[in-house]
C-alpha positions in Angstrom: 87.7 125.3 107.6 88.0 122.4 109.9 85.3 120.4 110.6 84.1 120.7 114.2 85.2 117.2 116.3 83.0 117.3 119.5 80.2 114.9 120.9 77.6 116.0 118.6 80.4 114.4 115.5 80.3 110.6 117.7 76.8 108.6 116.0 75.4 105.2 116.7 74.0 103.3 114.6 71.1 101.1 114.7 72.3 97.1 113.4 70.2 97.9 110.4 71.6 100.7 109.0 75.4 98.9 110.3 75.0 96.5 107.7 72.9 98.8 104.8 76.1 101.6 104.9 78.7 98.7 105.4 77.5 96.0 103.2 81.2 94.6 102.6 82.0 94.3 105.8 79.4 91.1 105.6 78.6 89.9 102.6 82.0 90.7 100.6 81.7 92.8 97.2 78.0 93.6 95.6 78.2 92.6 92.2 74.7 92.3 90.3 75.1 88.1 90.2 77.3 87.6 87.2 79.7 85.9 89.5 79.7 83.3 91.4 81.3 85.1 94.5 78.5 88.2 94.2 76.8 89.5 97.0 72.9 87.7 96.1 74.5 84.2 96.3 76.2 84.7 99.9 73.0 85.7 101.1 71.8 82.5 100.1 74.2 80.4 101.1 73.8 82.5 104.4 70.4 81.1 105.1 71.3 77.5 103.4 74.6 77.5 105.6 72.2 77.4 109.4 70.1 74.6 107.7 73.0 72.2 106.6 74.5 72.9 110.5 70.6 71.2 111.7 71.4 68.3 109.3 75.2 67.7 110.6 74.1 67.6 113.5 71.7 65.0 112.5 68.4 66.5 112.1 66.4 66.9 109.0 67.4 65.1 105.8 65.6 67.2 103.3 66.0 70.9 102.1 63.6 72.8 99.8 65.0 76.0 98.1 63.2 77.7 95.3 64.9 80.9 93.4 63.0 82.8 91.2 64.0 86.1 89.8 63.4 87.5 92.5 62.3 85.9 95.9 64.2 82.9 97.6 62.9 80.9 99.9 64.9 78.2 101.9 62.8 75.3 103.8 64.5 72.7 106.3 63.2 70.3 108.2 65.1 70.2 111.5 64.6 71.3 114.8 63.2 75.1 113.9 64.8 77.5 115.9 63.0 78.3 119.5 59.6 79.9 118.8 60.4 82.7 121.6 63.7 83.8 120.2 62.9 83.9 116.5 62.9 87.8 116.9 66.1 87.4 118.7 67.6 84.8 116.1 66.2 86.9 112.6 67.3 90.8 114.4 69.6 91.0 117.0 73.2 91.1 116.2 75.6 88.0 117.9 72.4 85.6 119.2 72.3 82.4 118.3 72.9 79.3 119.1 76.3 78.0 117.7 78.1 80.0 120.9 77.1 77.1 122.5 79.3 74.2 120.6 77.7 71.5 122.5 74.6 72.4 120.2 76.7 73.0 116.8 79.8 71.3 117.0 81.7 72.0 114.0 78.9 74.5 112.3 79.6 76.9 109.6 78.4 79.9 111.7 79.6 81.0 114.5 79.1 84.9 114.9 75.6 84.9 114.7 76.3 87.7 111.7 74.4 86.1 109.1 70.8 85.8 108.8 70.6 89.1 110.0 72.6 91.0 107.0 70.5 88.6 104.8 67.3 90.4 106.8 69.0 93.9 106.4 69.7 93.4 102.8 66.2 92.3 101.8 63.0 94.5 101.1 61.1 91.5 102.2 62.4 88.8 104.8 60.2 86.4 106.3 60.8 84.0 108.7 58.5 81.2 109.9 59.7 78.5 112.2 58.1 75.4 113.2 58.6 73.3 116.0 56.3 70.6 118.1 52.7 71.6 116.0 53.4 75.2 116.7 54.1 77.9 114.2 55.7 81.8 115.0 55.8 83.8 111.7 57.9 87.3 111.6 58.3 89.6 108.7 60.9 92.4 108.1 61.7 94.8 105.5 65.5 96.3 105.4 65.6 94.9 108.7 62.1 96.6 110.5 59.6 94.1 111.4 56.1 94.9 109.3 54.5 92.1 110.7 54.7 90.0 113.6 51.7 86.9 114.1 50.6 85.4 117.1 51.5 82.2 117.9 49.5 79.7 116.2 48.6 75.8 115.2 50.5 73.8 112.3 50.4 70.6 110.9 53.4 70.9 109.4 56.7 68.9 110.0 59.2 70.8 112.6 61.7 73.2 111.1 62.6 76.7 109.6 61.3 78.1 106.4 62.8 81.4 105.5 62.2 84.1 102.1 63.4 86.7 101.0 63.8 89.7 98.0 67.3 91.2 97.8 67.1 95.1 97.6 67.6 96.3 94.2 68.8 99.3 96.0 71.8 97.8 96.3 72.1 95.0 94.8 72.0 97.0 91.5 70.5 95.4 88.1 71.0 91.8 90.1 69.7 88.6 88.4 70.8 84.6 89.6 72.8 82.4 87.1 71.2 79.4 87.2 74.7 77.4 86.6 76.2 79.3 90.2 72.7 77.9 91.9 73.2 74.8 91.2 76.5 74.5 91.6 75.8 75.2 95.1 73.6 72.6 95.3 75.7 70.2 94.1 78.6 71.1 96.7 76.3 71.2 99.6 75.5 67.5 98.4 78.7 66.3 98.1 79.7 67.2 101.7 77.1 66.0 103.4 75.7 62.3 101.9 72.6 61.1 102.6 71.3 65.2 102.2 68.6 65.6 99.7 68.4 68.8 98.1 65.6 70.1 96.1 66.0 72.9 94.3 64.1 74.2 91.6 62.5 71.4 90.8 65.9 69.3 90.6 67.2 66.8 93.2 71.0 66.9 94.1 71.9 64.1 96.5 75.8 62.4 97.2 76.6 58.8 97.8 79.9 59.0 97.6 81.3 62.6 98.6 84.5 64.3 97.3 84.6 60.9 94.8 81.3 62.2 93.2 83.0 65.7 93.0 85.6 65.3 91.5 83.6 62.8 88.9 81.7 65.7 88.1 84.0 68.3 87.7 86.2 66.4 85.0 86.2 67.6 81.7 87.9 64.6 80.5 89.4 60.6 81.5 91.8 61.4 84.1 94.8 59.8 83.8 93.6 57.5 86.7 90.5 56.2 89.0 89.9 59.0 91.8 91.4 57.9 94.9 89.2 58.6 97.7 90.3 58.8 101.5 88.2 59.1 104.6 88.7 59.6 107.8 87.3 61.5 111.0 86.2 64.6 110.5 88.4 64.7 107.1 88.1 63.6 104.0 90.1 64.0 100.3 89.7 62.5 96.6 92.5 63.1 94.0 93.5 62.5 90.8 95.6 63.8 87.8 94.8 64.9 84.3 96.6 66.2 80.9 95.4 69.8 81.1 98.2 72.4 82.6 98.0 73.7 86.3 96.4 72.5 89.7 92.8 72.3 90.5 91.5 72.4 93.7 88.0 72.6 95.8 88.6 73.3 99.7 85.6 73.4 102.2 85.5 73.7 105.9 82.5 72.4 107.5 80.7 72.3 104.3 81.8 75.8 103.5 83.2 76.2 100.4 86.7 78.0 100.8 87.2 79.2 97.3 90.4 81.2 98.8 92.0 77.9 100.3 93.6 78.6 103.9 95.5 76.6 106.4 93.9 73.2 105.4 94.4 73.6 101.4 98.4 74.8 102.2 98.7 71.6 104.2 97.3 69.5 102.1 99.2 70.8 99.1 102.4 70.0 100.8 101.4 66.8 102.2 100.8 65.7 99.2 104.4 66.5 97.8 106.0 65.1 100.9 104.0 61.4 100.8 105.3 61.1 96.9 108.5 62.2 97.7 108.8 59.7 100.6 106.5 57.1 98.1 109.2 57.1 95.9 112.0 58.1 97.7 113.2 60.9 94.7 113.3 64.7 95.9 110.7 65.5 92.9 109.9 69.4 92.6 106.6 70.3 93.9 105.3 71.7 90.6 106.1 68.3 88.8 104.1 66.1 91.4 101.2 69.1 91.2 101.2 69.3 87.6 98.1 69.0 86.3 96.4 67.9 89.6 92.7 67.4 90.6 91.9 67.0 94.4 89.4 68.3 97.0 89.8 68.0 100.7 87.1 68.9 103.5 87.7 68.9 107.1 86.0 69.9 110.1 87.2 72.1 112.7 85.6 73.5 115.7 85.1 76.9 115.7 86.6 77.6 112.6 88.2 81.3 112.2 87.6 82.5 109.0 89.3 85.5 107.2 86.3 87.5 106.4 82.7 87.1 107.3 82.0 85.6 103.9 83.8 82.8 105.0 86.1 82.1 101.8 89.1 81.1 103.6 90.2 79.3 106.4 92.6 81.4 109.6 92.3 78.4 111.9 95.5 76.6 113.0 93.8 74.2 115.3 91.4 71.3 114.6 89.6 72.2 118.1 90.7 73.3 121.8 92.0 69.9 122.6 92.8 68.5 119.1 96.1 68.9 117.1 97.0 71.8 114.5 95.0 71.6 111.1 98.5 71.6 109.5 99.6 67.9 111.3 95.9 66.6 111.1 96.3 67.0 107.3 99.5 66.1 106.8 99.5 62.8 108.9 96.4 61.6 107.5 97.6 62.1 104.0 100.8 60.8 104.5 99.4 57.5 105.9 95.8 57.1 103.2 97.7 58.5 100.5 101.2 56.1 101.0 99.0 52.8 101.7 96.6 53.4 98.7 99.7 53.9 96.6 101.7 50.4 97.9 98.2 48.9 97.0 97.5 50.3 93.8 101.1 49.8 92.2 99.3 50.6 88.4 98.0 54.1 90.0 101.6 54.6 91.1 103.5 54.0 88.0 101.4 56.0 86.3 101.2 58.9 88.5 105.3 58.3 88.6 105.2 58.8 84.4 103.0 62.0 84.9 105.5 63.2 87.0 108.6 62.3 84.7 106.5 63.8 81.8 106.4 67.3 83.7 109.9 67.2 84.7 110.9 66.7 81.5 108.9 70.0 79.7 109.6 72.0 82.7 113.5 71.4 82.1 113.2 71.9 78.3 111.8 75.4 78.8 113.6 76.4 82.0 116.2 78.4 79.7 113.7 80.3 77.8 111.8 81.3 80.9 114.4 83.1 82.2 115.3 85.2 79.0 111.2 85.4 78.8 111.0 86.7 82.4 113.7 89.7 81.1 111.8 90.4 78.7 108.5 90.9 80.1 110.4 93.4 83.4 112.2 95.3 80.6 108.9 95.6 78.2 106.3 96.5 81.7 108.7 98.9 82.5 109.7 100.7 79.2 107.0 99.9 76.8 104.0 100.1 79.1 102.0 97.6 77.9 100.5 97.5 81.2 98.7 100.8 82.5 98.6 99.3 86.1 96.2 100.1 89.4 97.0 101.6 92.4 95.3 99.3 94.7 98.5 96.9 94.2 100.4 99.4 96.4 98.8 99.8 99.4 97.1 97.2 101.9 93.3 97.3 101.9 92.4 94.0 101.2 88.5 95.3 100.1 90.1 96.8 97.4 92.4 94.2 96.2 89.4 91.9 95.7 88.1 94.8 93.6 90.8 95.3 91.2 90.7 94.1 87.5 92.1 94.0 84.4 90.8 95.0 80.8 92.9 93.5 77.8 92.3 95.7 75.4 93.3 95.5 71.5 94.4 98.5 69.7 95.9 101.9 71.0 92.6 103.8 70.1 90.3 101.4 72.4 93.2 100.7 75.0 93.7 104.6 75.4 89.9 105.7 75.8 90.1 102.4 78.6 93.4 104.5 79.9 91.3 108.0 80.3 88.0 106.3 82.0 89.1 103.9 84.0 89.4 104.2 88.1 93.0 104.2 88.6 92.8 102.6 91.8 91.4 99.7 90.9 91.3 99.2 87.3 94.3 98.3 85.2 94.9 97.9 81.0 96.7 95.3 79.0 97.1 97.0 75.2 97.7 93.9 73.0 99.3 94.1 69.9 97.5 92.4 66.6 95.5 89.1 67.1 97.3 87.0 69.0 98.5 83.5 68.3 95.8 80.5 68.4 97.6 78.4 71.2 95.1 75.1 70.6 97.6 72.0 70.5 101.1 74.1 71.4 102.8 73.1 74.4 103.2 75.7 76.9 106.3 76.2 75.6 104.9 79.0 73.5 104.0 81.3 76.7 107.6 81.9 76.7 108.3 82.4 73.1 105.4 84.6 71.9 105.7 88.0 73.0 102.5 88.8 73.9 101.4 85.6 75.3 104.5 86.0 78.1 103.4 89.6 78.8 100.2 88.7 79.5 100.9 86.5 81.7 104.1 88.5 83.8 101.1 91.1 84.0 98.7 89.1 85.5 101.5 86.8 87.9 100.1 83.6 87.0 103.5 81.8 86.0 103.7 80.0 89.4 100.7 79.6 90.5 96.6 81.4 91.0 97.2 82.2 93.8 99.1 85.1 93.2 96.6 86.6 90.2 96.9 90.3 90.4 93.8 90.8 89.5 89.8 89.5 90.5 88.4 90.0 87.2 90.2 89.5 83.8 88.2 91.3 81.9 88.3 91.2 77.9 87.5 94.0 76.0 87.2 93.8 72.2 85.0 95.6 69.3 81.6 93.6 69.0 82.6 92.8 65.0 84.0 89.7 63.6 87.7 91.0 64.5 86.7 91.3 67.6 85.1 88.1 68.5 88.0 86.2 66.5 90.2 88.4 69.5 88.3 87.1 72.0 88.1 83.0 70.8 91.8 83.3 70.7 92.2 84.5 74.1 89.9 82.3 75.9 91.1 79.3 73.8 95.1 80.6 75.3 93.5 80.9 78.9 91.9 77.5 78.6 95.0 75.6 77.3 97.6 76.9 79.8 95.7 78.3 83.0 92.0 76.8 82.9 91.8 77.7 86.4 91.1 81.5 85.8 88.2 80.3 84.0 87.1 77.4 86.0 87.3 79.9 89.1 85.6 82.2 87.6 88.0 85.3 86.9 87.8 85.3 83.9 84.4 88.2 81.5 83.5 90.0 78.1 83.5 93.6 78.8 79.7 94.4 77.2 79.4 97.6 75.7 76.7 99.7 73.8 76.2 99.0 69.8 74.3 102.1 69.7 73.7 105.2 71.0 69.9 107.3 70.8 69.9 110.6 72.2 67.8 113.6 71.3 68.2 117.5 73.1 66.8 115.6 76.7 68.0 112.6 77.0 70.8 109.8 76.1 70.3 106.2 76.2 73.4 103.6 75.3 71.4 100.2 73.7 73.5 96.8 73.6 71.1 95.3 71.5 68.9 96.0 69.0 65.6 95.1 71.3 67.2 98.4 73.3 68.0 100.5 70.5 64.1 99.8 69.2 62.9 100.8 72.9 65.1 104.4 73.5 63.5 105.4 69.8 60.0 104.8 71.5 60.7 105.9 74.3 62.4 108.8 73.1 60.2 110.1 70.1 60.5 111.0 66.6 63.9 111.4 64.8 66.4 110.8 67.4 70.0 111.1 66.8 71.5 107.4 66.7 75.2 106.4 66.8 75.9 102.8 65.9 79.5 102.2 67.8 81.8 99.9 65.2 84.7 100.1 67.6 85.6 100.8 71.3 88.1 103.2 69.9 85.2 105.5 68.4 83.6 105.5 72.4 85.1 108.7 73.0 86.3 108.6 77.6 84.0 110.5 79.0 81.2 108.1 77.4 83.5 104.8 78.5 83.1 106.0 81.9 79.7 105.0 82.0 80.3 101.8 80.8 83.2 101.0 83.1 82.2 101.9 86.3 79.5 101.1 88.4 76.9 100.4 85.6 79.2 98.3 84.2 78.3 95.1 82.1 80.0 91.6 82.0 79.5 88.5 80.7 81.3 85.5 82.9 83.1 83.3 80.2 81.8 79.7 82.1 82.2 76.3 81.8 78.9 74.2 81.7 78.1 71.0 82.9 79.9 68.2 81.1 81.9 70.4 79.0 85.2 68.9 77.9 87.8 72.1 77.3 90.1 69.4 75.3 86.8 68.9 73.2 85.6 72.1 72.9 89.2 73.7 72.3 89.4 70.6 69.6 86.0 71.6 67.7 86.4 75.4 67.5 89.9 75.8 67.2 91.2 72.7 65.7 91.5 71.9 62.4 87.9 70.5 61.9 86.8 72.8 59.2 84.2 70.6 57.7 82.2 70.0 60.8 83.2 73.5 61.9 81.3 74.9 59.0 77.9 72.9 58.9 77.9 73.7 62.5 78.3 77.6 61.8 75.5 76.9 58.7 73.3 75.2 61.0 73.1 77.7 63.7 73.0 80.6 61.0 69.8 79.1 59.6 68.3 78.7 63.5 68.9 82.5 64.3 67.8 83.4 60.9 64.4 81.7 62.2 64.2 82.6 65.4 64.6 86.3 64.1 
């Protein structure tokens, strides 16, 4: 029967319950914090976001944030927002003040979105601001006000101070990474020196901008000093290394635009064009971005983003009067970049050798990328090594974000993946034996190995990360020693040819149960023995226990629970001062000595720790 369509089937709905049914539409996807792009850290860079626009616009030069595992609490010390429209501001959709771009300039916010899904999303969210010895306090749960005080008398220094408690309701199982918190830190310092940011205890402050960041961010010497460019309202620092592909970091008014946009496309090209014309030779662009390092930050006014997360940038003009992001770029590159290079003539003939170098490995293996290419459309299409989603095949861009890939090993475990999975989203990669350890090889080897070039025709990284298939490269091996050897070798391949899926954060270890405890009631999947000791308490005397040796052994209707929306993964990320070439060198190389004690060694702490 069809339903009935008359007035009584048209509802409104309060802002509240807008953003509760629609989260997406707002903060992006969910996720329970286990990367970086998850729901928990947008709605603190939300309520950071309004308190780095105060200091741009030069008030306030000290932030407080504290996160716990659980409440966040943000504390500037600008102008604090109007004492008779904090209601306004903290619960009523599209107020604020950044309509008004004398006020905010080139702010981060503009739609006066944000704090509120931040309120909406919370169980707790409470607001204080204070401005010329007065204080006005508000606090909301799920976006109702609970409590609302009077006006009152502070001696504290002018400025907003707001907390908050995501809702476990739907931020499901959440926790913060302390590595994502503070790399968040350390970018909000970086773009705006002289900022001092206290977090946790630790102070993150920037002298010397997109320099610093990039001096942080290297794993190893690069291959010469940064070169740092300023200008107005723009600013850029790059270098080149020995690791394989391009490495960027793109903000917009001290947004972080991990999806690039209009200014990252510009500045890629502008920097092919200035070394082109630099040394008057039509290089290809992959040779002069080979292996490539750089950040650039502008600032536009009222910057059109693509989403309301804010990841990448839609804007073709600077500002109403100004000239397209696309020339602003360019020119300034052209003429920074080309004078820095006639004045540094060591930097350029050894940026011109780093080049030649490229050329010369791209050429040797141009040949066997083509018959490699054949090979990987004849073996998707025949052999169907890849069991792919739907969501490639149709245009809803919240879905695309969504869609991952396990790489399985084994038909057993790659065929219970196959009968669980959502088809619309989730894809599988079977591999075939333990794949080659790539530590050392040239990439070269991408092309000759099999596996290694199916793996990558599946995923579409050849030319570039920007066109991954898929959000989340997931890895999904048995929890024995087969299985880990499985996954050293795969991250060790990922990390020696395309070290931005890791470094971006695309890449996890699928985490499933060791055991399962189940008695005529109740079933409980443990993925550690703490767990498996807690369901036989909690579930009483003799219960039936399973210990899982293989994914192959999880029968589908089990794996269901493990890939869907319970499901459990483990980032594979890089921490601070970590060099890949030294880490790849230790573990994979032929160290076996020094590999061993260290083995022995942490043995013997487990074995005390236990």
């Amino acid at each position: 029967m069809t339903p009935k369509y008359d007035e009584g089937s048209i509802k409104t709905l309060d802002w509240q319950e807008h953003i509760r049914r629609r989260p997406g539409m707002y903060i992006g996807k969910l996720g329970d914090g286990s990367a970086s792009d998850d729901g928990i850290y947008v709605l603190l860079k939300e309520v950071m976001d309004n308190s780095i626009d105060e200091f741009m616009m030069g008030f306030g030069k000290k932030i407080d944030v504290e996160v716990s595992n659980e409440l966040i609490s943000v504390r500037d010390y600008g102008r604090g927002i109007p004492l008779g429209k904090l209601l306004d501001v903290a619960s009523k959709m599209n107020t604020g003040a950044k309509y008004d771009s004398k006020v905010f300039k080139k702010s981060v916010g503009l739609n006066g979105v944000g704090i509120k899904a931040v309120n909406a999303l919370s169980t707790s969210f409470n607001i204080k601001a204070f401005r010329e010895g007065e204080v006005k306090e508000i606090t909301f749960s799920q976006g109702m006000v609970t409590d609302e005080k009077p006006l009152g008398k502070t001696e504290e220094p002018n400025g907003t101070m707001v907390s908050f408690i995501p809702d476990s309701g739907i931020f499901r199982n959440y926790g913060f990474r302390n590595d994502y918190i503070v790399n968040m830190m350390k970018n909000y310092s970086f773009l705006n020196s002289g900022l001092v940011l206290n977090c946790n205890g630790e102070k993150f402050q920037s002298r010397n901008g997109l320099k610093d960041l990039l001096e942080e961010n290297l794993d190893a010497e690069p291959l010469y000093p940064v070169i740092h460019l300023q200008g107005e309202d723009i600013e850029a620092a790059i270098t080149h290394g020995n690791q394989y592909g391009e490495d960027y970091y793109s903000f917009v008014n001290g947004q972080h635009t991990t999806q690039g946009g209009t200014h990252l496309l510009a500045f890629r090209e502008a920097i092919v064009k200035t070394v082109r014309d630099f040394y008057k030779k039509d290089f290809d662009p992959s040779d002069i971005r080979a292996s490539i390092i750089a950040a650039i930050s502008i600032k536009v006014e009222e910057p059109v983003f693509e989403s309301q997360t804010k990841t990448k940038l839609g804007s073709k003009d600077i500002g109403p009067d100004g000239p397209s992001v696309r020339n602003h770029v360019v020119n300034f590159i052209q003429k920074e970049l080309d004078n820095y290079l006639h004045k540094n003539q060591e930097v350029a003939d050894v940026l011109l050798r780093r080049i030649q170098e490229s050329e010369r490995e791209r050429k040797a293996i141009s040949g066997i990328k083509k018959l490699a290419k054949q090979r990987a459309k004849k073996a998707n299409l025949h052999n169907k090594k890849l069991r792919d989603c739907r969501v490639h095949y149709n245009t809803n861009k919240e879905q695309k974000e969504e869609a991952s890939i396990f790489i399985t090993e084994g038909d057993s475990a790659s065929g219970s993946i196959t009968k669980s999975r959502d088809v619309n989203t989730q894809a599988v990669f079977s591999l075939k034996g333990k794949p080659l350890n790539t530590f050392g090889l040239t990439k070269k080897v991408v092309y000759e190995n099999e596996e290694f070039n199916l793996l990558q025709a599946a995923l579409n990284i050849e030319e570039s990360m920007e066109d991954l298939r898929y959000n989340k490269v997931i890895i999904a091996t048995d929890a024995d020693v087969d299985g880990m050897h499985i996954r050293l070798l795969l991250i060790t391949f990922f990390l020696q040819f395309f070290p931005e899926l890791v470094k971006k954060g695309h890449l996890y270890i699928l985490q499933t149960p060791l055991f399962r405890v189940r008695n005529k009631k109740k079933t409980i999947y443990c993925y550690s023995e703490e767990e498996r000791v807690g369901a036989i308490g909690e579930l009483g005397k003799n219960p039936e226990i399973t210990r899982f040796k293989g994914l192959g052994e999880i029968s589908p209707d089990e794996f269901k629970h493990f890939i869907g929306e319970d499901i459990r993964l483990e980032p594979v990320v890089m921490k601070k001062h970590e060099s890949v070439s030294q880490m790849l060198q230790f573990y994979m190389g032929k160290n076996t000595p020094d590999r061993q004690e260290f083995i022995i060694e942490n043995l013997y702490v487990e074995k005390d720790e236990v």
